[in-house]
VOTORKE-561926 format. One line per 10 residues: number of its first residue (from 1); their letters; for each residue x negated, y, z negated of N, C-alpha, C. Coordinates in nm, 3 decimals, decimal comma, padded with zeros to 5 digits. Atoms other than C-alpha are relative to their C-alpha. Example, Ala and Ser with C-alpha at 12.3 -4.5 7.8 and 13.67 -1.06 7.14 Angstrom:
BEGIN
1) as) -00,089 -00,119 00,000 -01,230 -00,450 -00,780 -00,090 00,120 00,000  00,082 -00,119 00,006 -01,367 -00,106 -00,714 00,077 00,109 -00,073
***
This chain:
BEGIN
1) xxxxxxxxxx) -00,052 -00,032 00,132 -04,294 -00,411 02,688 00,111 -00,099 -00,035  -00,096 00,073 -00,015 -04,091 -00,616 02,517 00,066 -00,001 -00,143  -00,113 -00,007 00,101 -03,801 -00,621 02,220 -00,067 -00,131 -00,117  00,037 00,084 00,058 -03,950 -00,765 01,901 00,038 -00,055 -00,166  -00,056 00,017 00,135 -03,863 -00,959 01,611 -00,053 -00,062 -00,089  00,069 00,057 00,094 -04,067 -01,013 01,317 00,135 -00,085 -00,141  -00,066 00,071 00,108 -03,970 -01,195 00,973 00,121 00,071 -00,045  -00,098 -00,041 00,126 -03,672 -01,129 00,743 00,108 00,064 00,107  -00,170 -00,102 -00,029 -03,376 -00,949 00,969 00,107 -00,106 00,027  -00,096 00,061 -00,012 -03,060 -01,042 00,953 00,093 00,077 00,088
11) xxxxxxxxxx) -00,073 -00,073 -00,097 -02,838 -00,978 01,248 00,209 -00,017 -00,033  -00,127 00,047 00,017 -02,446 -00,961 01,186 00,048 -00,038 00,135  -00,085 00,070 -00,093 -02,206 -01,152 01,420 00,025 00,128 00,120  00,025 -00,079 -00,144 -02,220 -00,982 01,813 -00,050 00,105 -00,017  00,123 -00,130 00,028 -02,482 -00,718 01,693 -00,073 -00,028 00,115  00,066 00,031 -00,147 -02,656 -00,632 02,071 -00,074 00,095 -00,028  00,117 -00,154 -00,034 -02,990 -00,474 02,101 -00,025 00,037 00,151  00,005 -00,049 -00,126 -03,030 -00,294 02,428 -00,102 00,100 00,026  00,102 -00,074 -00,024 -03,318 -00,199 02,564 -00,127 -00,099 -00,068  00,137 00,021 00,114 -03,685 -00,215 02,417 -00,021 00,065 -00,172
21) xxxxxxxxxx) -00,043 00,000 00,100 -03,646 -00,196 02,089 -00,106 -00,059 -00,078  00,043 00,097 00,087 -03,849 -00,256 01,790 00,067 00,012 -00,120  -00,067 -00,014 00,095 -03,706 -00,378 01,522 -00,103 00,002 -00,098  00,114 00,053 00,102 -03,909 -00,381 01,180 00,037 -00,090 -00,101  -00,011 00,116 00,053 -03,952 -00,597 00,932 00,159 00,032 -00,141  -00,113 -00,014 00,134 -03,633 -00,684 00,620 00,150 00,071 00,076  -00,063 -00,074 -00,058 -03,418 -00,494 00,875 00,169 -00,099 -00,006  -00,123 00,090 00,026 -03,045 -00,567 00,811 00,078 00,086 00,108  -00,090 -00,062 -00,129 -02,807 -00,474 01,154 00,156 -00,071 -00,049  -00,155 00,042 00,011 -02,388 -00,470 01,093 00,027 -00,082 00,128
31) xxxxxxxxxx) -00,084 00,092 -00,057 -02,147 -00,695 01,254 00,031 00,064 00,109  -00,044 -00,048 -00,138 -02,114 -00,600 01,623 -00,032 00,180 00,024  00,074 -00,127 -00,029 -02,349 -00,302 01,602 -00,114 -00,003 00,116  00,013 00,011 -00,106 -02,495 -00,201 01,890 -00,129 00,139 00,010  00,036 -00,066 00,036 -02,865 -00,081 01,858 -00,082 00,011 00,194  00,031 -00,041 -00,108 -03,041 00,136 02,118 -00,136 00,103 -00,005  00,118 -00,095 00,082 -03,346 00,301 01,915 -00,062 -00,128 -00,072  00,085 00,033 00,129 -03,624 00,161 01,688 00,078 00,006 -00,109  -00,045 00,061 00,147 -03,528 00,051 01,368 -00,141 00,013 -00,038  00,108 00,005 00,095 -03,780 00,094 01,082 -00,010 -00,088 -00,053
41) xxxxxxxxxx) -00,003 00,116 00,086 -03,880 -00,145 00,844 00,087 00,038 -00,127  -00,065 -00,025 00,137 -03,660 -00,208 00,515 00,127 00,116 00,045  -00,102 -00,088 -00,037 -03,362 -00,058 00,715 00,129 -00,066 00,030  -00,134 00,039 -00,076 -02,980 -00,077 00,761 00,040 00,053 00,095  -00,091 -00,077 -00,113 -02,782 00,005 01,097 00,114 -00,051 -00,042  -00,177 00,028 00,004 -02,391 00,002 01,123 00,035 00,069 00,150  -00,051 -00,048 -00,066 -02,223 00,096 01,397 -00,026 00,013 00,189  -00,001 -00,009 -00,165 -02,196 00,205 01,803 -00,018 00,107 00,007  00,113 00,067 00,008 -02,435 00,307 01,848 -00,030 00,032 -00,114  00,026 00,035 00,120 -02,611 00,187 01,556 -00,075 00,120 -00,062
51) xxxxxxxxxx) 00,049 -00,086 00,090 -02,720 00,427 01,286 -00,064 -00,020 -00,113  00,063 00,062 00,104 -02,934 00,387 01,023 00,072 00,063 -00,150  -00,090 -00,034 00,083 -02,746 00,397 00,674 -00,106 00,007 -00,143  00,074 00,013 00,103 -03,002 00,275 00,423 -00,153 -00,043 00,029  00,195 00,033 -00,012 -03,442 00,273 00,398 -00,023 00,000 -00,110  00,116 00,042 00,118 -03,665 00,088 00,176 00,095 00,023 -00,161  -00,088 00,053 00,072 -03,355 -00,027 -00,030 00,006 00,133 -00,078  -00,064 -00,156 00,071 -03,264 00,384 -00,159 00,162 -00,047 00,031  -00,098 -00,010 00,032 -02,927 00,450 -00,209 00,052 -00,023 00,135  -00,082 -00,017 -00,128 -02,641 00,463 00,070 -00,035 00,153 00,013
61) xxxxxxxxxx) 00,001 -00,159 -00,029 -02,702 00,760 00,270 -00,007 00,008 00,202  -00,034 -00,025 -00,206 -02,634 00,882 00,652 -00,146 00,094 00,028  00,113 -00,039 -00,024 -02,960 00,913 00,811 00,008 00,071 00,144  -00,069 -00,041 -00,134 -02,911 01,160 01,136 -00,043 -00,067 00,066  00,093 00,056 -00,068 -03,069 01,072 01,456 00,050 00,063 00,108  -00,041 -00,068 -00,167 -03,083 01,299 01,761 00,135 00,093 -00,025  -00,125 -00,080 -00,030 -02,802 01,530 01,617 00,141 -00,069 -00,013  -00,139 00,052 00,018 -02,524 01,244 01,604 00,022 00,036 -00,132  -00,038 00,026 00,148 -02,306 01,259 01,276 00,113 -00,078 00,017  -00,126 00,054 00,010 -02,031 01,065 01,168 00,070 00,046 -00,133
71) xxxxxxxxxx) -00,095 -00,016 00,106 -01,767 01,177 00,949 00,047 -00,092 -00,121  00,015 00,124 00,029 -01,654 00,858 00,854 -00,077 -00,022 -00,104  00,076 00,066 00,086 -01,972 00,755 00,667 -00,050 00,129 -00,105  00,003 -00,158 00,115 -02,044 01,123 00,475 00,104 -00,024 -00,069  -00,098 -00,009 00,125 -01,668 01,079 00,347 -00,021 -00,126 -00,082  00,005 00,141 00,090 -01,797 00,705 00,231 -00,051 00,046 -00,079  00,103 -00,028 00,073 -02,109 00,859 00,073 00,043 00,101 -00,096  -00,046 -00,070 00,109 -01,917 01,124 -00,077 00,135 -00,054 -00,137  -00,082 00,114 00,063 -01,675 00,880 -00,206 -00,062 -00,060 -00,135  00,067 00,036 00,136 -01,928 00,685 -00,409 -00,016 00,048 -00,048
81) xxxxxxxxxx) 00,009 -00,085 00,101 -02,088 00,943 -00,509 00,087 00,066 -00,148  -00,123 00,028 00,134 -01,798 01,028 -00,698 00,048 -00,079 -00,088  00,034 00,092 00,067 -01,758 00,732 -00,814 -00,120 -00,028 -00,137  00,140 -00,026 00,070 -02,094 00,679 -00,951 -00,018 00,122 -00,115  -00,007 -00,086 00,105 -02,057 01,007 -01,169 00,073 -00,003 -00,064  -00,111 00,010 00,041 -01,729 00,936 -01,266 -00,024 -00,121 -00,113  00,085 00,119 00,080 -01,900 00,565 -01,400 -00,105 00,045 -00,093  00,097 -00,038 00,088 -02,140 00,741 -01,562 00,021 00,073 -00,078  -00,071 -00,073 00,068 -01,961 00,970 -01,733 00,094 -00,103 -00,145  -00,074 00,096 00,133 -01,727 00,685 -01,893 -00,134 -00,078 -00,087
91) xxxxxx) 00,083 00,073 00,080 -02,045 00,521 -01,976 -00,093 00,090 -00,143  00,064 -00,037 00,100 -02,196 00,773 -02,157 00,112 00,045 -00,100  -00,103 -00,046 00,145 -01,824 00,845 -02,374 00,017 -00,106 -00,015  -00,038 00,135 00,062 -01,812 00,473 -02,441 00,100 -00,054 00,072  -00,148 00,008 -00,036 -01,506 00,450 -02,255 -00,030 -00,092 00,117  00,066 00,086 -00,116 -01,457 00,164 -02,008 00,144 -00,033 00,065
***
């Protein structure tokens, strides 16, 4: 068996895969993330160990895996979110 890497991924700076691993294709890995699972295609990881954040270019969103969570990236996601309604709101009173 062996750890494979098709077209399109981009690895950030000391990102380590460990193990057998497939990665899939478009797959984008953070900066000194550290993966230890399959990766899908059209996917982001972040983190130690790496987590998948975003599939098949949808929104930001914390994808579980095995029960981990992170706090951290829920208060990001709830963050934008807010954001994002808050933007949309001025956009629909004209207001900028």
């Amino acid at each position: 068996m062996t750890t494979s890497f098709p077209p399109g991924q981009a690895f950030g700076a000391g990102a380590k895969i460990l193990g057998w691993v497939r990665i899939g294709n478009n797959v984008e890995i953070g900066a000194n993330a550290v993966v230890l699972c399959d990766l899908p295609d059209h996917s982001v990881a972040v983190g130690v160990p790496a987590r998948i954040i975003r599939l098949a270019g949808g929104g930001v969103r914390l994808i579980e895996r095995k029960g981990e969570q992170s706090e951290v990236l829920r208060d990001l996601v709830r963050r934008v979110e807010r954001l994002e309604r808050s933007l949309s709101r001025q956009d629909r009173s004209g207001s900028r």
